[in-house]
C-alpha positions as CSV (number, residue, x, y, z in Angstrom):
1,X,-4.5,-0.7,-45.8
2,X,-7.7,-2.5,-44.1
3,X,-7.6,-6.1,-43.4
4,X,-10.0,-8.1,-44.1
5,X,-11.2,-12.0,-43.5
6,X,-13.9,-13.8,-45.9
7,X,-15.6,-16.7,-44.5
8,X,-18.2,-18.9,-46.3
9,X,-18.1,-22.9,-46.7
10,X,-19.5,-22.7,-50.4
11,X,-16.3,-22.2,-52.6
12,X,-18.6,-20.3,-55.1
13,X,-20.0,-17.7,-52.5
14,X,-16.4,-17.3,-52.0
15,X,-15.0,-16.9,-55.2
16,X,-18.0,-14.0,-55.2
17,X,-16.9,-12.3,-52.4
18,X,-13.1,-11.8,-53.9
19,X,-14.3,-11.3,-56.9
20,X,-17.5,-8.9,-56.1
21,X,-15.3,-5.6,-55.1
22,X,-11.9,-4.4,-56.1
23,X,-11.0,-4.6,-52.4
24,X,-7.4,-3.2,-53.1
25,X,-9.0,-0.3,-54.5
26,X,-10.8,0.2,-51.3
27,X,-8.1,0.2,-49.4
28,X,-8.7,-3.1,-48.3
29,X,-5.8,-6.6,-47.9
30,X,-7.5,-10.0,-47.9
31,X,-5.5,-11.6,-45.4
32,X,-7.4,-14.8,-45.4
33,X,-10.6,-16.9,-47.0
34,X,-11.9,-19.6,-45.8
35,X,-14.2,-21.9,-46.3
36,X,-15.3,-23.2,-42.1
37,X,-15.5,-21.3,-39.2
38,X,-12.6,-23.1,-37.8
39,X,-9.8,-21.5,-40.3
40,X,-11.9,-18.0,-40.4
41,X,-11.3,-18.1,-36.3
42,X,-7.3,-19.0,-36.7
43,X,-6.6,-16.5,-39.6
44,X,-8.7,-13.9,-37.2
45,X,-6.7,-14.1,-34.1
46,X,-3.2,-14.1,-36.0
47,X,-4.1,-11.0,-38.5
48,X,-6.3,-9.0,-36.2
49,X,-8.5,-7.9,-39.2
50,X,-10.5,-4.3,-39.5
51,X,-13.7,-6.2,-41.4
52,X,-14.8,-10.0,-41.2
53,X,-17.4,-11.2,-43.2
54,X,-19.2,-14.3,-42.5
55,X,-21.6,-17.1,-43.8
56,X,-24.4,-18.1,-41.0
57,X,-24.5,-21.8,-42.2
58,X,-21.2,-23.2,-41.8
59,X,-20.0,-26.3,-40.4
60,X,-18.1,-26.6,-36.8
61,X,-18.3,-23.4,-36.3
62,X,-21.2,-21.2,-37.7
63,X,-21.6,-17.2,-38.3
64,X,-22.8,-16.8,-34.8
65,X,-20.4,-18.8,-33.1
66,X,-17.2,-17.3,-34.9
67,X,-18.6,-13.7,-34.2
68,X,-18.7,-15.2,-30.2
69,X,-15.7,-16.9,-29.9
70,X,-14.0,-13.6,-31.7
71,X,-15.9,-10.8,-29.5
72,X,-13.9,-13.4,-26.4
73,X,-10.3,-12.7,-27.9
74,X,-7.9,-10.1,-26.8
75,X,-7.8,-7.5,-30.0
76,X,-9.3,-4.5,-31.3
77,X,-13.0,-6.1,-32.2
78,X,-13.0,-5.9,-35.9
79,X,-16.5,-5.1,-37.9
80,X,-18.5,-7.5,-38.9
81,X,-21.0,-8.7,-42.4
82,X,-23.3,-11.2,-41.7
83,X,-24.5,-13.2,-45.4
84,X,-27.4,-15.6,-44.6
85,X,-29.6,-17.2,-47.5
86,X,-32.0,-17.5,-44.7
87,X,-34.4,-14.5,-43.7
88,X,-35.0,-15.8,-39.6
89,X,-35.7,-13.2,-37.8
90,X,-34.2,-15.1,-34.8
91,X,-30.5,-15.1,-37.1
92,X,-30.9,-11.7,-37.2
93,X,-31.5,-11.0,-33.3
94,X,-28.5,-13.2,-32.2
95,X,-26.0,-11.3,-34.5
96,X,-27.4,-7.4,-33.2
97,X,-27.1,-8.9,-29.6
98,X,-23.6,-9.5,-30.7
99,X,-22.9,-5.9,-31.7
100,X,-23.5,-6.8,-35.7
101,X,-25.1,-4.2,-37.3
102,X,-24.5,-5.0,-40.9
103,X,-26.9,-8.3,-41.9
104,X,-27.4,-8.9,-46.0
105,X,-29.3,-11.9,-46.9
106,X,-27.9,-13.7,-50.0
107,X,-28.0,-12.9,-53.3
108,X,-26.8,-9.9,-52.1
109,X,-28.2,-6.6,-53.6
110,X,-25.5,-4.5,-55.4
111,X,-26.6,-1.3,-53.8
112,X,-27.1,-3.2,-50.5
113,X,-23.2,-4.3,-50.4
114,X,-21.9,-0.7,-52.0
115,X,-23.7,0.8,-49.3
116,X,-22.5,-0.9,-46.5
117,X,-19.0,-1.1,-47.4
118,X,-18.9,2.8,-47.7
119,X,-20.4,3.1,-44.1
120,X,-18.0,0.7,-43.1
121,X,-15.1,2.2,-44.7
122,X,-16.2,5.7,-42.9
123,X,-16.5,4.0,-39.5
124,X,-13.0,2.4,-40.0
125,X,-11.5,5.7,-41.1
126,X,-13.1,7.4,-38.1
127,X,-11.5,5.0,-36.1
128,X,-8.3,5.4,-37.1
129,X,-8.9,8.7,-36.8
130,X,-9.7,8.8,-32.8
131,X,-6.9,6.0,-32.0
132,X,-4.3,8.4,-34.0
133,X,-5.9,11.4,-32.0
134,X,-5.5,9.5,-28.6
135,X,-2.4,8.7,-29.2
136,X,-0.9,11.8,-30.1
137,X,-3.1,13.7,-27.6
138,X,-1.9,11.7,-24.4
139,X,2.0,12.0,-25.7
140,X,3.6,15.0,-23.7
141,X,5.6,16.6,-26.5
142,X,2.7,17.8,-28.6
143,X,0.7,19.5,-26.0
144,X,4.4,21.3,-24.8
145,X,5.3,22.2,-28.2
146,X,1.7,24.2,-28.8
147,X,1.8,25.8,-25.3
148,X,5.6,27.0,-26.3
149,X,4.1,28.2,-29.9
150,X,1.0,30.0,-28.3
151,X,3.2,31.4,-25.8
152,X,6.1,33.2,-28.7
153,X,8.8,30.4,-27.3
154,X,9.2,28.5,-29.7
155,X,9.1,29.5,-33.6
156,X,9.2,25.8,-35.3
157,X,8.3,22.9,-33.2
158,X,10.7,19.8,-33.1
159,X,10.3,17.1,-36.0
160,X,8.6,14.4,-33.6
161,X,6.0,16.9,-32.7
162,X,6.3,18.9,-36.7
163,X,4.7,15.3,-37.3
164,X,2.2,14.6,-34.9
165,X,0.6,18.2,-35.7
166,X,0.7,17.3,-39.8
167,X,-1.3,14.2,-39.6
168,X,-3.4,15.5,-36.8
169,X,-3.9,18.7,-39.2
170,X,-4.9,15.7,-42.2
171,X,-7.0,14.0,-40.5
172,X,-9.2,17.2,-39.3
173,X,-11.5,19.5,-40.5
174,X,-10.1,22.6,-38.4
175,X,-8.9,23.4,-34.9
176,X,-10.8,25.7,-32.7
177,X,-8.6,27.1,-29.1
178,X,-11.0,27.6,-25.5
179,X,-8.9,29.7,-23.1
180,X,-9.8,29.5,-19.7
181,X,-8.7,32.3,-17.8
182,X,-8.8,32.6,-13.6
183,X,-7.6,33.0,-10.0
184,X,-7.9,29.1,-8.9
185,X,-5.0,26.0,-9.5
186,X,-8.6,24.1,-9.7
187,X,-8.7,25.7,-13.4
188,X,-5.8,23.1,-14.7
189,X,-7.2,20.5,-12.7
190,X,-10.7,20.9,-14.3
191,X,-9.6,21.5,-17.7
192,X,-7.2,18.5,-17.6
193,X,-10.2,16.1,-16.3
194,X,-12.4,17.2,-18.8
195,X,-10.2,17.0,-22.3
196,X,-10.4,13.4,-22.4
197,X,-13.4,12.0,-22.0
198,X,-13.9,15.7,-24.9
199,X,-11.3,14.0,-26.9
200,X,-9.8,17.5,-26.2
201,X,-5.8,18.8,-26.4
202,X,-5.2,20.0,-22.9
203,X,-2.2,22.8,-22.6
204,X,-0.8,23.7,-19.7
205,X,0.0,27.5,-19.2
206,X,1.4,29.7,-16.3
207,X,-0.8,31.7,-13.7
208,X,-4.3,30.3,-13.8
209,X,-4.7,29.3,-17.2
210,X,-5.4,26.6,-19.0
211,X,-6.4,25.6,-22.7
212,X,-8.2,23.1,-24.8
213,X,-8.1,22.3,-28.0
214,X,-11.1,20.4,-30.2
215,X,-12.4,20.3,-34.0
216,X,-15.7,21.7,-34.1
217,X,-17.6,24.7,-32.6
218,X,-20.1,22.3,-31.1
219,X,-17.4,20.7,-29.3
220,X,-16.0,23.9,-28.5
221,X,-19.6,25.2,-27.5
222,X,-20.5,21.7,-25.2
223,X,-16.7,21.8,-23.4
224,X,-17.3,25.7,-22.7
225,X,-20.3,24.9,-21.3
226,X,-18.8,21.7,-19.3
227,X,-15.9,23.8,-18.0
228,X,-18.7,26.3,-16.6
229,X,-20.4,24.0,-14.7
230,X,-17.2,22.8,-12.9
231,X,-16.1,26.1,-12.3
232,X,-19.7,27.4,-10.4
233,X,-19.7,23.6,-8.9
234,X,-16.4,24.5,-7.1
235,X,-17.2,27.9,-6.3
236,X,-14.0,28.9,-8.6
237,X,-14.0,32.4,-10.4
238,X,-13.2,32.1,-14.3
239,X,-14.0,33.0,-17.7
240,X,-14.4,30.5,-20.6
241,X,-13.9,31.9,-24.4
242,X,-13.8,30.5,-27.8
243,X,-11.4,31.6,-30.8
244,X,-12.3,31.1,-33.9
245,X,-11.1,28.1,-36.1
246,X,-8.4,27.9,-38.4
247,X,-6.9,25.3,-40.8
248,X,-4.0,23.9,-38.7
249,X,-2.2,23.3,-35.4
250,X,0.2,26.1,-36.7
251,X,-2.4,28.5,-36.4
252,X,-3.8,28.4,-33.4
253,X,-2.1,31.2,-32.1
254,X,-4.5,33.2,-33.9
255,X,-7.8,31.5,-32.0
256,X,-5.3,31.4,-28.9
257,X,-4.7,35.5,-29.1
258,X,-8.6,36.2,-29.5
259,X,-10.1,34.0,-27.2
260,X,-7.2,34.9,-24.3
261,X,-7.8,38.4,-24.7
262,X,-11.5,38.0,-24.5
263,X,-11.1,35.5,-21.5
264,X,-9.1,38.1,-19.6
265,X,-11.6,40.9,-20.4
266,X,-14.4,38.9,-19.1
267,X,-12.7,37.6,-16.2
268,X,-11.5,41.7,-15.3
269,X,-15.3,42.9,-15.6
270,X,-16.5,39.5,-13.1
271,X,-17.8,40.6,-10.1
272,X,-15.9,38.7,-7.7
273,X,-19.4,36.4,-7.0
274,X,-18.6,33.4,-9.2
275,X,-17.4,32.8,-13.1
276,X,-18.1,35.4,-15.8
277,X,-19.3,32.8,-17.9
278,X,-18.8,31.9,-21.9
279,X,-17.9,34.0,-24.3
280,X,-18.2,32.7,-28.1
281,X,-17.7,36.1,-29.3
282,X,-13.8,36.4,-28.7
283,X,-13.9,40.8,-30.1
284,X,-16.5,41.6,-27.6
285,X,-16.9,45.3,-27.0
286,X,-14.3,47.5,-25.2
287,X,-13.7,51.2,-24.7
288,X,-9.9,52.9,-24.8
289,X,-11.1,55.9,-23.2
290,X,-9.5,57.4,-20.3
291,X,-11.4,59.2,-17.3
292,X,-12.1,63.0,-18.2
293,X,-8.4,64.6,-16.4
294,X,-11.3,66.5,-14.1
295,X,-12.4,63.4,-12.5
296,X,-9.1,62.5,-11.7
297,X,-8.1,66.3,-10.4
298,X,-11.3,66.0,-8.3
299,X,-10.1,62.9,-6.7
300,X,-6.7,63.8,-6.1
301,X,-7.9,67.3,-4.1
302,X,-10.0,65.3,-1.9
303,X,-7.0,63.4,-1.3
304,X,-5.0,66.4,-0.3
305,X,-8.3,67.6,2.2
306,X,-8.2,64.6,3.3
307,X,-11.8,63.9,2.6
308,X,-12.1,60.1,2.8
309,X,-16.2,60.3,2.0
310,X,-15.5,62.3,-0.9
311,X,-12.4,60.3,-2.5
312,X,-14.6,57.0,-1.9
313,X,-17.3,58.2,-3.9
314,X,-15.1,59.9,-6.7
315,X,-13.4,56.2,-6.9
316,X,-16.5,54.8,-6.7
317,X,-18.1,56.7,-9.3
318,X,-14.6,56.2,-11.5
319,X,-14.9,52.5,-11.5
320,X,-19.0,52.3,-12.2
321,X,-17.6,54.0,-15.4
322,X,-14.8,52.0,-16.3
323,X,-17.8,49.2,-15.4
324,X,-20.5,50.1,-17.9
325,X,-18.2,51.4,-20.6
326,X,-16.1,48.1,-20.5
327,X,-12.9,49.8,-20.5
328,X,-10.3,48.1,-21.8
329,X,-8.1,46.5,-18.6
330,X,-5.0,48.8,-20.0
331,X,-6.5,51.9,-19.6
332,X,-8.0,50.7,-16.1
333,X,-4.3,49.9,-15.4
334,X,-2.5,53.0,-16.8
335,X,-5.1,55.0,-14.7
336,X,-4.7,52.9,-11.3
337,X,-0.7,53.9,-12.2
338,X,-1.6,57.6,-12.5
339,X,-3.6,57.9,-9.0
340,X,-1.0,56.2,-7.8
341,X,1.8,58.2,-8.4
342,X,0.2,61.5,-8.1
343,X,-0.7,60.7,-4.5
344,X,2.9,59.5,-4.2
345,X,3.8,63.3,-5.4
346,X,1.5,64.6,-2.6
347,X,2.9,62.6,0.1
348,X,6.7,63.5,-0.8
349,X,5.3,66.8,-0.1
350,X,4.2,66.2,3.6
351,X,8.0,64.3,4.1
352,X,6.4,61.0,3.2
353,X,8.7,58.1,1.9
354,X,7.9,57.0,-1.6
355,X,10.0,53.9,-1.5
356,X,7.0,52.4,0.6
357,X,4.7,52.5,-2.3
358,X,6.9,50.4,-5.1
359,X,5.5,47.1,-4.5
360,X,2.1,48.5,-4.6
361,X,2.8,50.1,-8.3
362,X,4.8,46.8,-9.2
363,X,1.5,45.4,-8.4
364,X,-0.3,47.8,-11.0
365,X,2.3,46.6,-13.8
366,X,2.2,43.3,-13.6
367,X,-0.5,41.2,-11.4
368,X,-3.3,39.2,-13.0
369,X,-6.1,41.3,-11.9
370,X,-9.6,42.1,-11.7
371,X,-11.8,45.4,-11.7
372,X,-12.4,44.9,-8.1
373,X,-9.0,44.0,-7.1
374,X,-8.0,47.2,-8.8
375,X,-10.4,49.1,-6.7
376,X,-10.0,47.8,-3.6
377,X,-6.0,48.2,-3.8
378,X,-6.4,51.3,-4.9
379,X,-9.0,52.6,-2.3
380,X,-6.7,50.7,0.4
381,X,-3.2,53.2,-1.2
382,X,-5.8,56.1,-1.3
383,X,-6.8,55.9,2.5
384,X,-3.3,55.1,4.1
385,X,-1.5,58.1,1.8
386,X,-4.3,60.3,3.7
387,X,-3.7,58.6,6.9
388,X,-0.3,59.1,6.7
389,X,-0.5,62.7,5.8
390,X,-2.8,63.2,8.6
391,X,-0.4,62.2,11.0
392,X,2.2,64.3,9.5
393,X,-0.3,67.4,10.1
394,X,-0.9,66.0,14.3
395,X,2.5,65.9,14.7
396,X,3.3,69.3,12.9
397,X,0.6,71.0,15.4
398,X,2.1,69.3,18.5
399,X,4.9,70.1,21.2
400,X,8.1,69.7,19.4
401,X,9.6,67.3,22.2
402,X,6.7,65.2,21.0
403,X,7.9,65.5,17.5
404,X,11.1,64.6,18.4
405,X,9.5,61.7,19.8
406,X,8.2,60.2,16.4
407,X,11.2,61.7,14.8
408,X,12.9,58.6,16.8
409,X,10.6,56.3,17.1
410,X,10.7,55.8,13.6
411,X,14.7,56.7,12.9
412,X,15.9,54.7,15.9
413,X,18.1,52.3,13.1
414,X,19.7,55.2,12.0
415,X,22.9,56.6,13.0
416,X,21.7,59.6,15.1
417,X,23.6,62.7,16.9
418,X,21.6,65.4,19.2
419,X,23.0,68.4,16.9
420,X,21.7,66.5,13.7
421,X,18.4,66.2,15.7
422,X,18.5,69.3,16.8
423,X,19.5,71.2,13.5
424,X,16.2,69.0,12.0
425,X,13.7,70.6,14.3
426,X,15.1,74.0,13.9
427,X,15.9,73.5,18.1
428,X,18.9,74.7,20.1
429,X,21.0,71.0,21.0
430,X,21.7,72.5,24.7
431,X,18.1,73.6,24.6
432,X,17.1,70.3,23.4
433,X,19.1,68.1,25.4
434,X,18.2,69.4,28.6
435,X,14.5,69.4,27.7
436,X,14.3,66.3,26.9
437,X,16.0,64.7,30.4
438,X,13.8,67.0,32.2
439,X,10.7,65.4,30.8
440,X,11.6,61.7,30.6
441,X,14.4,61.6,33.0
442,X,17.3,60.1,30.8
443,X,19.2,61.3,27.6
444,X,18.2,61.7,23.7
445,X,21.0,59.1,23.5
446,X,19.4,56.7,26.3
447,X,16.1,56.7,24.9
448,X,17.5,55.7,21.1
449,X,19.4,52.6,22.9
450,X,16.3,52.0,24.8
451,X,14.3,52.0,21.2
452,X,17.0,49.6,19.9
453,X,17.2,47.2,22.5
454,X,13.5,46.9,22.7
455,X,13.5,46.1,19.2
456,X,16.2,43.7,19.4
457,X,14.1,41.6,22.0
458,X,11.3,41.8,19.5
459,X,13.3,39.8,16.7
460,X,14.8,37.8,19.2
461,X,11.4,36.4,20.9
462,X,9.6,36.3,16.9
463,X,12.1,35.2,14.6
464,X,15.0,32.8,14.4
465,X,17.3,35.7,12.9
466,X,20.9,35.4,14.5
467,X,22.0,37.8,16.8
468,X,24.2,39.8,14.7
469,X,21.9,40.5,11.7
470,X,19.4,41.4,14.6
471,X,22.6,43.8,15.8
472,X,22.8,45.3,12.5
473,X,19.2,46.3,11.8
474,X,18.7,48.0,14.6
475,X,21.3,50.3,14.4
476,X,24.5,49.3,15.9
477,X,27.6,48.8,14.2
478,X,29.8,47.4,16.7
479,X,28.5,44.0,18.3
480,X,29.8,44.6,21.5
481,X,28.6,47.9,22.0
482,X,25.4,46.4,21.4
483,X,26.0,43.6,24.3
484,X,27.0,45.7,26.7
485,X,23.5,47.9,26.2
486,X,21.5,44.6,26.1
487,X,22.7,43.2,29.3
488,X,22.4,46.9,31.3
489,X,18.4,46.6,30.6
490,X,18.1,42.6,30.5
491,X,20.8,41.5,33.2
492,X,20.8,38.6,30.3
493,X,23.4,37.8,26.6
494,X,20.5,37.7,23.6
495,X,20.8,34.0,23.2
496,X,20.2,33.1,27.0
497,X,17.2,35.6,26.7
498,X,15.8,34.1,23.6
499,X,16.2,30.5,25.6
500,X,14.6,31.5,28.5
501,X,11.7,33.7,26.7
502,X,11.1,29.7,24.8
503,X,11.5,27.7,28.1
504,X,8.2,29.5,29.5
505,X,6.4,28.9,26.8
């Protein structure tokens, strides 16, 4: 119920005013009515009421001065009537600088009160409305609850929140989810600034995200178009979209599933320059269809000539086409996976290790990503599997003490005899053995302690790794074996030679 305050020092115009509307029909409680300014002010400050409606001509206190002294107190302002059997305009002026804006001069018109009273009750209404609204939109469980329900955590809310979303749902027309979708922490801090001074439901999702929730498309429309702004203002790359509305809180996964979706699309086909921009239309185009298997083939054998001109402008020409056809980010995806492991396949061939390219397809499953990330990883996998394969061929064309060489450059760590080495080059060990001290002047087995040691003085002088994990990763399994080789080439214990490589800095 509404409260309401009569005040008019004629007892008749009084009796008129209780008797004139069936205020409990309206939704309204008389909580006081009095006959001076005085009372009116005293009832006022104790019942805090919605509506007070006043007489000009009173005595002590008039109209004007009640509405003064009131608009001074410390309470939700109610709404004021203003009755006057007197038509000055100068009445009329004092109560609008006062923030009146409903004045009826006396005998009041029938149609004149109905009339007000029903825009009255519709700004009250709309009032309780917005204070209901901002106070379940600042509480934390609501917004929590919905980002748990748009996210498939969270089947039935709890009853607190169960509540909040049934007398939000009431007092609304409809809800309508904008999904903001990027590659910046500024997102959340933009979308949170913005929702409420909007009025707006901010939730709070993972990995550059961020969604708000309003009534109406031209909310949804003005916000989108606020949250643009911001984003080109800061230089940040994003994509706005709009769902479409439904009925209740409960529902908005369905405006939360299109306009994500159509936020990510937009956001995959941006150009790296600056936001993608609104989309309304949350089932924008897309195609499913995959490259033609020859584009791919043609790629692939220019990998394996190691053509790097050719296998730039196959990409190239791959991803103009994913471009303008707007393929859908899947497919982009599931093709990205494809190159990738058939160039895996190729380098296995040439002895390459395929180990070294998991976090790169881990990367393929599962990153946020755009078009030109995609194509710049992938052209970066492309041009090291040929530059690996290259190397392979150089060192397959050189002297094999040269390929022994690499061979232990890069298998130092590993536990290493000169008949495994020399069984692996197809090389006589004697042979091999002897070659080898002829050309650099010390053993296979010297120049593999030599690689370790090095390395060893590497981790010590760049890390803070202890001394025996350092032991271990390069290839020794006894820790003393290892000192002893360390203080042959440094004269120096690790931890003295890490001290003294920091005291000259």
């Amino acid at each position: 119920m509404y409260k309401v305050v009569l005040a008019d020092d004629e007892t008749i115009a009084l009796e008129g005013l209780l008797s004139l509307t069936d205020w409990e029909e309206l939704g309204f409680e008389i909580c006081g009515a009095c006959e001076n300014g005085e009372a009116a002010l005293a009832v006022i400050a104790q019942s805090k009421p919605d509506l007070v409606i006043t007489d000009i001509r009173m005595p002590g206190i008039d109209g004007l001065e009640l509405i003064r002294r009131v608009r001074g107190l410390e309470i939700e302002q109610p709404i004021f009537i203003v009755l006057s059997g007197y038509g000055e305009f100068e009445y009329a002026r004092t109560a609008i600088r006062y923030g009146v804006k409903h004045y009826l001069l006396k005998p009041v018109i029938e149609a004149e009160w109905d009339k007000a009273l029903a825009d009255i009750t519709d700004e009250l209404e709309l009032r309780l409305k917005q204070k209901m609204q901002q106070s379940m939109l600042a509480s934390r469980l609501l917004p929590l609850a919905i980002a748990r329900i748009l996210q498939g955590h969270w089947a039935e809310p709890e009853e607190e929140a169960t509540e909040q979303m049934d007398r939000l749902d009431e007092a609304a027309t409809g809800w309508i989810y904008l999904h903001v979708e990027g590659d910046s922490g500024t997102i959340t801090r933009i979308c949170r600034e913005l929702a409420g001074p909007a009025g707006a439901l901010f939730i709070d999702l993972p990995g550059g995200q961020a969604g708000l929730v309003v009534e109406t498309p031209e909310a949804a429309a003005g916000l989108a178009q606020q949250i643009h702004a911001e984003l080109s203002l800061n230089g940040v790359r994003g994509s706005v979209s709009i769902g479409p509305s439904v009925r209740s809180l409960r529902e908005l996964p369905v405006s939360y599933s299109e306009a994500a979706d159509a936020a990510a699309r937009n956001y995959f086909y941006s150009d790296g320059t600056g936001q993608s921009g609104v989309s309304s239309d949350a089932k924008d185009r897309q195609s499913y269809l995959m490259p033609a298997a020859g584009m791919i083939a043609e790629l692939i054998s220019a990998v394996e000539r190691l053509q790097e001109q050719k296998v730039q402008e196959k990409l190239n020409e791959m991803f103009r086409v994913f471009k303008e056809q707007r393929t859908a980010p899947g497919v982009v995806q599931m093709t990205g996976m494809d190159i990738l492991l058939k160039s895996t396949e190729l380098l296995k061939e040439f002895g390459g290790d395929e180990d070294q390219w998991s976090s790169s397809l881990e990367f393929f499953r599962t990153e946020p990503k755009s078009l030109e990330t995609l194509h710049a990883t992938l052209q970066i996998v492309l041009t090291s599997c040929m530059n690996m394969m290259r190397q392979h061929k150089e060192r397959s064309s050189e002297h094999p003490l040269t390929r022994v060489e690499y061979f232990l450059k890069d298998n130092y760590a590993r536990h290493l005899t000169v008949k495994e080495i020399a069984e692996h080059f197809y090389i006589n060990p004697v042979y091999l053995g002897q070659a080898f001290i002829k050309k650099h002047g010390i053993s296979i087995l010297e120049y593999i302690h030599n690689l370790r040691i090095e390395a060893a003085k590497k981790r010590l002088l760049q890390t803070n790794d202890t001394v025996r994990s350092i032991v271990e990763s390069v290839g020794y399994v006894h820790y003393h074996h290892f000192l002893r080789e360390f203080e042959k080439r440094t004269a120096l214990k690790p931890v003295a030679f890490r001290e003294q490589a920091q005291s000259t800095k």
